[in-house]
N, CA, C and O atoms as CSV, one atom per row, in Angstrom:
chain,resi,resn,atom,element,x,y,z
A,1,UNK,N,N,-87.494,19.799,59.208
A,1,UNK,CA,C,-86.078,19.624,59.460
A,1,UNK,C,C,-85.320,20.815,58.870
A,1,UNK,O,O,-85.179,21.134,57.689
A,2,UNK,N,N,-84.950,21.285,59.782
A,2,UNK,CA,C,-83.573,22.572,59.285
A,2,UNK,C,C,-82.707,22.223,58.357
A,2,UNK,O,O,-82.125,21.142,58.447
A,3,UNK,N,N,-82.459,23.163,57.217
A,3,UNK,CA,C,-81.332,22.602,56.330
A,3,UNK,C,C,-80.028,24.126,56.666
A,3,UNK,O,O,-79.855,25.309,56.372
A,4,UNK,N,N,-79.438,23.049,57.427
A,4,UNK,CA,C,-78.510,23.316,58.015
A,4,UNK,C,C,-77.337,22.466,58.114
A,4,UNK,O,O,-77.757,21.430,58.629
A,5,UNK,N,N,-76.306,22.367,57.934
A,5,UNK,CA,C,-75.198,21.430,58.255
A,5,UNK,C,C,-74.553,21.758,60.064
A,5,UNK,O,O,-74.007,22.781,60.477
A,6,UNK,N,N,-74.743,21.008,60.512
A,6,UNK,CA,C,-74.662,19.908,62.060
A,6,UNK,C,C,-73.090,20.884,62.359
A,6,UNK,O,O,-73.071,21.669,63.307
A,7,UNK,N,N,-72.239,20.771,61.737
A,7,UNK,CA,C,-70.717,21.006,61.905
A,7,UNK,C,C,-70.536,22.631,62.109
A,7,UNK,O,O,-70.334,23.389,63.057
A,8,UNK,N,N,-70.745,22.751,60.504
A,8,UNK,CA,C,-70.120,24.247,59.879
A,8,UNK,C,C,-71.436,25.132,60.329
A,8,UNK,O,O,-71.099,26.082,61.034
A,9,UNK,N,N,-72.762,25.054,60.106
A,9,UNK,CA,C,-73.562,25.343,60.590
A,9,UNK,C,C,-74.245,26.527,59.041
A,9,UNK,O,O,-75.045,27.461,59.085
A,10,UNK,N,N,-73.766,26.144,58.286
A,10,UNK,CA,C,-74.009,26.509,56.792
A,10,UNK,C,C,-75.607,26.220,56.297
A,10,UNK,O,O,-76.108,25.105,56.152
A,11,UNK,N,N,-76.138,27.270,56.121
A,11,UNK,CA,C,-77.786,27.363,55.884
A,11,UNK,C,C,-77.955,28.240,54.378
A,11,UNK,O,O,-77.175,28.781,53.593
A,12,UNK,N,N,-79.625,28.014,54.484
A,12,UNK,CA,C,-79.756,28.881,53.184
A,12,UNK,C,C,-79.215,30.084,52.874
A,12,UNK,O,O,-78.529,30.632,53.736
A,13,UNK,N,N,-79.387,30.643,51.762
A,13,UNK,CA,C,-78.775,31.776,51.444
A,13,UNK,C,C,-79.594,32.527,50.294
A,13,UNK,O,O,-79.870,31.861,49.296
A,14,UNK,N,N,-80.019,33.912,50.358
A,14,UNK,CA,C,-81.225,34.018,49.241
A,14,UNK,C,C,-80.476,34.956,48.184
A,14,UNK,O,O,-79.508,35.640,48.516
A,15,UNK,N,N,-80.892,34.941,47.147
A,15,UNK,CA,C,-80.580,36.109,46.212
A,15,UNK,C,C,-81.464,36.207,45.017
A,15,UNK,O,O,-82.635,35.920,45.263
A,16,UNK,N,N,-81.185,36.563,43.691
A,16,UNK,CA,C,-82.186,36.543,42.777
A,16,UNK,C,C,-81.527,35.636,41.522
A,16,UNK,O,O,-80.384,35.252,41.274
A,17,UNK,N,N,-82.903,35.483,40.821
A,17,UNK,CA,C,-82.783,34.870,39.410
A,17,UNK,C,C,-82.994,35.982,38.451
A,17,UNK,O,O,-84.052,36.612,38.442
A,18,UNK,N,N,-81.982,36.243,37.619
A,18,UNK,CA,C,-81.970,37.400,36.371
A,18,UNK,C,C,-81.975,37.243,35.502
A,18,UNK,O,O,-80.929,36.802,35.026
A,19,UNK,N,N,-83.177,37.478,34.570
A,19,UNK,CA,C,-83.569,36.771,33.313
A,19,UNK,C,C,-82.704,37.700,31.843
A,19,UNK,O,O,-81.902,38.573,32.177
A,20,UNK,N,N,-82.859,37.524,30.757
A,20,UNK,CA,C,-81.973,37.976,30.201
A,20,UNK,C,C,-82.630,39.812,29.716
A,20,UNK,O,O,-82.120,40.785,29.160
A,21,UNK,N,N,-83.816,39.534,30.236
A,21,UNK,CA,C,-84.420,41.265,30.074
A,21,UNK,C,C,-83.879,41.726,31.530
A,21,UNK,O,O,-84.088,42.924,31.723
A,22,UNK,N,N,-83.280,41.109,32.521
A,22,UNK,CA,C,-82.759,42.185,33.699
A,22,UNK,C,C,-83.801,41.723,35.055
A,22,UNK,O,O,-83.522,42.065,36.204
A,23,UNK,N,N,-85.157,40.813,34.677
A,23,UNK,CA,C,-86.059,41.052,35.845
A,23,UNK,C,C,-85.931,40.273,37.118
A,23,UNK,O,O,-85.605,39.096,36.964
A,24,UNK,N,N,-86.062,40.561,37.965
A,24,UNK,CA,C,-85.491,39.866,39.080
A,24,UNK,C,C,-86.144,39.301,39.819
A,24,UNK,O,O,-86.757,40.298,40.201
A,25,UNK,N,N,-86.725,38.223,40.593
A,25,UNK,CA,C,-87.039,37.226,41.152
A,25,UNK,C,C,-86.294,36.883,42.788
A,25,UNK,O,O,-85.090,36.789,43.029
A,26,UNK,N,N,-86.905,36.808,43.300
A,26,UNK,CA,C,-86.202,36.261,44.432
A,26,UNK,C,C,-86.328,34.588,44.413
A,26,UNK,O,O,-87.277,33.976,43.922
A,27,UNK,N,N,-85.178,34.000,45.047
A,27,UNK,CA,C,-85.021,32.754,45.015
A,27,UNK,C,C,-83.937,32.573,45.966
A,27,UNK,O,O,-83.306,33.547,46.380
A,28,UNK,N,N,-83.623,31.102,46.426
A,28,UNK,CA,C,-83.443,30.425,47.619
A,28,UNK,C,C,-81.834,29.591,47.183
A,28,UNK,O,O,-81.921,28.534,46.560
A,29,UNK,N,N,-80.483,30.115,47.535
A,29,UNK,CA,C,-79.790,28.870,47.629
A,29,UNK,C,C,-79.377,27.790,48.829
A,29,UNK,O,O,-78.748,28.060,49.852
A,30,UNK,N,N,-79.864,26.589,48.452
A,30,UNK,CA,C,-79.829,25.661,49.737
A,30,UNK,C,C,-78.497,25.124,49.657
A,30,UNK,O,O,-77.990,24.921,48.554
A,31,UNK,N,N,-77.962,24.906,50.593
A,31,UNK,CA,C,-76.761,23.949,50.939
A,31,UNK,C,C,-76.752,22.621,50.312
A,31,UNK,O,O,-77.786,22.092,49.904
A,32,UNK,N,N,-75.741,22.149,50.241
A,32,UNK,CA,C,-75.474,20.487,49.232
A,32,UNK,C,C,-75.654,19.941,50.726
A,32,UNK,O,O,-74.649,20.209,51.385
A,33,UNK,N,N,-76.600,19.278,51.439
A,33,UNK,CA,C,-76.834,18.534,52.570
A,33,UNK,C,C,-76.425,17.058,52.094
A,33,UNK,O,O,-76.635,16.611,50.967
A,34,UNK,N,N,-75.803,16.379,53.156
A,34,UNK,CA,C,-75.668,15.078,52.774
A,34,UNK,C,C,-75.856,14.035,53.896
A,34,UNK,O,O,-75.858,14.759,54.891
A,35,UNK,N,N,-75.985,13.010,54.250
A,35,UNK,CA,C,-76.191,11.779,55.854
A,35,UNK,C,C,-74.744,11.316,54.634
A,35,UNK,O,O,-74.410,11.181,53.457
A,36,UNK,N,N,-74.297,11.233,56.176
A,36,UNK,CA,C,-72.793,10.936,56.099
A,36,UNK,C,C,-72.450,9.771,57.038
A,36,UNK,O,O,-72.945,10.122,58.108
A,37,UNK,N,N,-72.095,9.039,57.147
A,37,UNK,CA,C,-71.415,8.163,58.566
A,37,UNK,C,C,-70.157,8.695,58.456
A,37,UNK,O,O,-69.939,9.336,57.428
A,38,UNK,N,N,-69.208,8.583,59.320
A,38,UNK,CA,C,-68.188,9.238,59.920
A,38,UNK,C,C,-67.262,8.480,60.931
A,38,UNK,O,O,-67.770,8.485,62.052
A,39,UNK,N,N,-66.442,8.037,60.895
A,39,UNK,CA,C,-65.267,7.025,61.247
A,39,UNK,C,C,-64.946,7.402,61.839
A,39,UNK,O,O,-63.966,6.929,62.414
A,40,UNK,N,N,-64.670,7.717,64.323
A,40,UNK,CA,C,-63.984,7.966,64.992
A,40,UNK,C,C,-62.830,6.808,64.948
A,40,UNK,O,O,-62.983,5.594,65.083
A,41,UNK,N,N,-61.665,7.526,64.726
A,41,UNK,CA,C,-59.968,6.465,64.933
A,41,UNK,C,C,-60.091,6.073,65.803
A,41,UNK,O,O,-60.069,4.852,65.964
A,42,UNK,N,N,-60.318,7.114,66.984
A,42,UNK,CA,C,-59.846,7.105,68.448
A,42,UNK,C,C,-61.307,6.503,69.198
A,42,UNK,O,O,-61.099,5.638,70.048
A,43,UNK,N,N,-62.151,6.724,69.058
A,43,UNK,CA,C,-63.258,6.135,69.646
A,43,UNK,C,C,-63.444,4.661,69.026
A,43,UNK,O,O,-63.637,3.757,69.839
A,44,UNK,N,N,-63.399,4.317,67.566
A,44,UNK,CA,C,-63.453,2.961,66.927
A,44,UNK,C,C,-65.013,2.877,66.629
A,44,UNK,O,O,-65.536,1.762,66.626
A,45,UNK,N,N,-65.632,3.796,66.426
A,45,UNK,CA,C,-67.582,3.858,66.098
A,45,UNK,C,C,-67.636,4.923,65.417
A,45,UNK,O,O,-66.938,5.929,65.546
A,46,UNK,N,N,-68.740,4.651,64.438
A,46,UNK,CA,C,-69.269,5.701,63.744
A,46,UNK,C,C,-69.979,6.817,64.154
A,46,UNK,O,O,-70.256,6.702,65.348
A,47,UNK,N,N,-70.464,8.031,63.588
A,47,UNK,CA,C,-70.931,9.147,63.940
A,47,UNK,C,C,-71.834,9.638,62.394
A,47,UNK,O,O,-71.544,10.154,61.314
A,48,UNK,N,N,-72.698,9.267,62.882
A,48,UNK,CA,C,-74.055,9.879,61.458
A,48,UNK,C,C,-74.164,11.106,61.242
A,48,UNK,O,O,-74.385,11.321,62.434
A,49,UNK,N,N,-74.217,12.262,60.732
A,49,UNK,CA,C,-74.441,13.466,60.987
A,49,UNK,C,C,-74.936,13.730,59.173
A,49,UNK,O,O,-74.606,13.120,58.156
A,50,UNK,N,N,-75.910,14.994,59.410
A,50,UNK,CA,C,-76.063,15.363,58.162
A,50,UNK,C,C,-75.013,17.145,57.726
A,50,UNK,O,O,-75.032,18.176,58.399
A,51,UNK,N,N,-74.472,16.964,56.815
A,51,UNK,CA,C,-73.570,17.676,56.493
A,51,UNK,C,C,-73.352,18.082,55.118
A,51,UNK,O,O,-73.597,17.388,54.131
A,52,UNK,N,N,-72.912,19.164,55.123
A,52,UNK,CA,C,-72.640,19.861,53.651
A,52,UNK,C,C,-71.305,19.868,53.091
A,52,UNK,O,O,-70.283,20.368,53.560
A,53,UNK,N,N,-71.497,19.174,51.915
A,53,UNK,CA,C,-70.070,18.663,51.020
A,53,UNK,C,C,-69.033,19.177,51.338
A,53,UNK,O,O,-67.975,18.549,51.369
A,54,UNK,N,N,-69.133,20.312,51.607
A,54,UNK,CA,C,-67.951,21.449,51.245
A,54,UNK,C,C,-66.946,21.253,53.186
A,54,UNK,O,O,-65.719,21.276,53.286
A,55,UNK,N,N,-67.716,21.121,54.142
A,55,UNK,CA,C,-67.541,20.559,54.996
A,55,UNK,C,C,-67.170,19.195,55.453
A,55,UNK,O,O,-66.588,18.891,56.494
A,56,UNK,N,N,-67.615,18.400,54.473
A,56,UNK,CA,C,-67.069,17.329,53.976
A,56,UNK,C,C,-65.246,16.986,53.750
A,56,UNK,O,O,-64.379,16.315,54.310
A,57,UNK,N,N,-65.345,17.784,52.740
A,57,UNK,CA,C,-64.023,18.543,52.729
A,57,UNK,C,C,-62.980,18.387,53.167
A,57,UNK,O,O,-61.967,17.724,52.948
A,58,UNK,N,N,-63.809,19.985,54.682
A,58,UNK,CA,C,-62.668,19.843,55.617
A,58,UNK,C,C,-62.276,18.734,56.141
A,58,UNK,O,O,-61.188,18.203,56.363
A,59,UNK,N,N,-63.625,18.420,56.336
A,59,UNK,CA,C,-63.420,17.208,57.501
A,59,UNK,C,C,-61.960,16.127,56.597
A,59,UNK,O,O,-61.009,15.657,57.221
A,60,UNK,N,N,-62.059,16.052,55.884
A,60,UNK,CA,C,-60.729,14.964,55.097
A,60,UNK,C,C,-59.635,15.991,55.159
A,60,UNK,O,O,-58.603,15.558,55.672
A,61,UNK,N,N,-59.608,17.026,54.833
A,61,UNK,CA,C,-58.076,17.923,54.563
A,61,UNK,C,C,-57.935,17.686,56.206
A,61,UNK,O,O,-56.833,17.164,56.376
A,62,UNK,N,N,-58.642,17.870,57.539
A,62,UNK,CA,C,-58.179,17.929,58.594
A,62,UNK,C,C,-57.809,16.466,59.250
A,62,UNK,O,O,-57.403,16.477,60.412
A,63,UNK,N,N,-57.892,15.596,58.775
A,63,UNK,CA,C,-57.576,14.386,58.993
A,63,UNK,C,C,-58.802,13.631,59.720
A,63,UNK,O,O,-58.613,13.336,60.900
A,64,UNK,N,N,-60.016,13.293,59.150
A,64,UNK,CA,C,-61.074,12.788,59.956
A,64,UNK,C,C,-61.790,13.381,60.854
A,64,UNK,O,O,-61.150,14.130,61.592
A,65,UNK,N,N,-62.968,13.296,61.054
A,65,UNK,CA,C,-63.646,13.903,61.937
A,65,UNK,C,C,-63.125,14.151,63.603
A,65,UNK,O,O,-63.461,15.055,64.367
A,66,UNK,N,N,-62.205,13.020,63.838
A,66,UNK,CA,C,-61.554,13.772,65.040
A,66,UNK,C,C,-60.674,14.427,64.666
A,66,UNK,O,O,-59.963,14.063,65.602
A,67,UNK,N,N,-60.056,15.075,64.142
A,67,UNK,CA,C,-59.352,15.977,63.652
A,67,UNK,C,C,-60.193,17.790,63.835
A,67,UNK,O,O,-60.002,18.852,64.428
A,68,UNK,N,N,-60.943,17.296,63.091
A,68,UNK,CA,C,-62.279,18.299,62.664
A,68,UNK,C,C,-62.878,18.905,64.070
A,68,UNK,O,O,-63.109,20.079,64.360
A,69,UNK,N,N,-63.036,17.825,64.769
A,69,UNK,CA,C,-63.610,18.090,66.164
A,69,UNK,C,C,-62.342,18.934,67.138
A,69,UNK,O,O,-62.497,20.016,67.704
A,70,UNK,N,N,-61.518,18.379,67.132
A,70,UNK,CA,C,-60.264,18.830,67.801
A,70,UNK,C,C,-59.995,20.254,67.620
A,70,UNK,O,O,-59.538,20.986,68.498
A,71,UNK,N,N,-60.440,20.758,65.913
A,71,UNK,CA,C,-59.770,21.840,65.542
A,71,UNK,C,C,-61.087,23.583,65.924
A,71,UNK,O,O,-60.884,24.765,66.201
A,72,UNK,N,N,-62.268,22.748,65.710
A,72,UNK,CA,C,-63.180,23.334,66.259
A,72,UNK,C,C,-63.902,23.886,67.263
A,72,UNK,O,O,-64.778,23.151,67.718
A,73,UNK,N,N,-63.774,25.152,67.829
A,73,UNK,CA,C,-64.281,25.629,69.521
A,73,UNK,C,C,-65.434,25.018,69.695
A,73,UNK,O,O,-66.278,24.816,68.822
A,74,UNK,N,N,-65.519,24.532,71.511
A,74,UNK,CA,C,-66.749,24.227,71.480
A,74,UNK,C,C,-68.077,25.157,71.219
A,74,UNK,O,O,-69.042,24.491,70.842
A,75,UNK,N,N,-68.275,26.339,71.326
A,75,UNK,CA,C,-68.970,27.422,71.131
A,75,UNK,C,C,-69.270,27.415,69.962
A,75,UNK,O,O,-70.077,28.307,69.700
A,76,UNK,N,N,-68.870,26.561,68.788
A,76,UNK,CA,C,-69.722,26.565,67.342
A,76,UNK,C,C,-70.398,25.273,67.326
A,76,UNK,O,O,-70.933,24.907,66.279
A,77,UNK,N,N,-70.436,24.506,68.420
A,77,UNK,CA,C,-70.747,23.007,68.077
A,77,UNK,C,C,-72.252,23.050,68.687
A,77,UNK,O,O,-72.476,23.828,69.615
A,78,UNK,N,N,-72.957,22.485,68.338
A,78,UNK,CA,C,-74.399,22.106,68.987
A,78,UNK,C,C,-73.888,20.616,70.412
A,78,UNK,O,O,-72.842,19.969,70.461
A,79,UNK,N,N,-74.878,20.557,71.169
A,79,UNK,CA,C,-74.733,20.093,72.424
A,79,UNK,C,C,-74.045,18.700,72.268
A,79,UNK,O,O,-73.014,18.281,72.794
A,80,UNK,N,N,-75.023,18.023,71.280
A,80,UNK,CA,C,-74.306,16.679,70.938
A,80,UNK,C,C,-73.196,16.248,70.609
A,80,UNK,O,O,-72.730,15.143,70.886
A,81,UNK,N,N,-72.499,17.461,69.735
A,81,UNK,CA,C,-71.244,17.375,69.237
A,81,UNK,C,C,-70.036,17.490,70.504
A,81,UNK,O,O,-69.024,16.877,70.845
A,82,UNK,N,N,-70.782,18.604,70.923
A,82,UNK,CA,C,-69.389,19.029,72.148
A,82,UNK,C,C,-69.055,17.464,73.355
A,82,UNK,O,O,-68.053,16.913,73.811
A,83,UNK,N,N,-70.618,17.263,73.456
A,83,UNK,CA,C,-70.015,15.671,73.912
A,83,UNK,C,C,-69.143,14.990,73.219
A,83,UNK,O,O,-68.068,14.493,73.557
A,84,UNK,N,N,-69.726,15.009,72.165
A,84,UNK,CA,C,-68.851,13.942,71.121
A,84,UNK,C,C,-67.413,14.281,71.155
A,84,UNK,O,O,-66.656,13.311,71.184
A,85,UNK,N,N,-66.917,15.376,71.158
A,85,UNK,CA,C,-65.412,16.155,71.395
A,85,UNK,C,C,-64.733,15.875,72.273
A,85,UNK,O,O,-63.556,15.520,72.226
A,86,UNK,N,N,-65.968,16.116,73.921
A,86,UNK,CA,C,-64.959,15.290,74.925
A,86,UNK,C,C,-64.231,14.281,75.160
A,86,UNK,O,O,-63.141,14.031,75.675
A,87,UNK,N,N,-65.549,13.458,74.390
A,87,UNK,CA,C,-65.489,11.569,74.759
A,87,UNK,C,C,-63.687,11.648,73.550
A,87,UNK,O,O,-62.681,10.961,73.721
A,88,UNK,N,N,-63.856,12.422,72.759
A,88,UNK,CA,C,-62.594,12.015,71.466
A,88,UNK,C,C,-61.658,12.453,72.457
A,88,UNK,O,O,-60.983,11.489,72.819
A,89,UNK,N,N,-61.285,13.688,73.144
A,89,UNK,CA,C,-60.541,14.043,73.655
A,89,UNK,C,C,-59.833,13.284,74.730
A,89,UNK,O,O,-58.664,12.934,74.893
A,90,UNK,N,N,-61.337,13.102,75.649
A,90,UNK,CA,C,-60.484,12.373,76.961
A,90,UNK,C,C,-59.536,11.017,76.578
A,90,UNK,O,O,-58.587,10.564,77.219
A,91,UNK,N,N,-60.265,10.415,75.013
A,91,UNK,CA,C,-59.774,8.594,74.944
A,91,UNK,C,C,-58.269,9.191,74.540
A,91,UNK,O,O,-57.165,8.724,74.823
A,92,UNK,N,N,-58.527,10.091,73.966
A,92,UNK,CA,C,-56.904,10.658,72.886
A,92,UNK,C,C,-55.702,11.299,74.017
A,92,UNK,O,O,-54.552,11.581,73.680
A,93,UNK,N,N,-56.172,11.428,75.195
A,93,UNK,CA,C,-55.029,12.019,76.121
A,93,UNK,C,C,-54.988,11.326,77.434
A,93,UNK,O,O,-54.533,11.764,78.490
A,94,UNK,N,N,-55.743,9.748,77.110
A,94,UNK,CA,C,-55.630,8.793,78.254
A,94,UNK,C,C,-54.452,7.740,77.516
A,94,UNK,O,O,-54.036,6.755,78.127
């Protein structure tokens, strides 16, 4: 399983460990991954996704995941999501 967050699309990141003589190490920073459920207003059902805190976040400063979805091009979303966008969209402008 990819550790990747679903949304933001936030993955590892490498750099080093520096000991106090200077020597350097390579090492791995992973994302804060989390399984989240996720509250559509406008749809009235949940949405599971695994996601990284910090994305988390947004998702609340933007007002809920339809918010989040709304504010986001489809061109960063993976296939599932962009469905998920429509279905929010079409209920929200019927």
């Amino acid at each position: 399983m990819a550790r990747r967050c679903v949304l933001s699309g936030k993955g590892p990141m490498t750099g080093n460990n520096v000991s106090h003589a200077n020597n350097r190490t390579k090492r791995r920073f992973l994302p804060n991954l989390q399984y989240r459920r996720l509250y559509s207003e406008v749809l009235g059902e949940t949405v599971a996704l695994r996601i990284a805190t910090s994305t988390l976040r947004t998702i609340e400063k933007r007002g809920g995941i339809d918010g989040y979805l709304r504010s986001v091009s489809e061109a960063d979303l993976p296939s599932e999501l962009v469905r998920l966008k429509r279905r929010i969209e079409a209920r929200a402008n019927a």
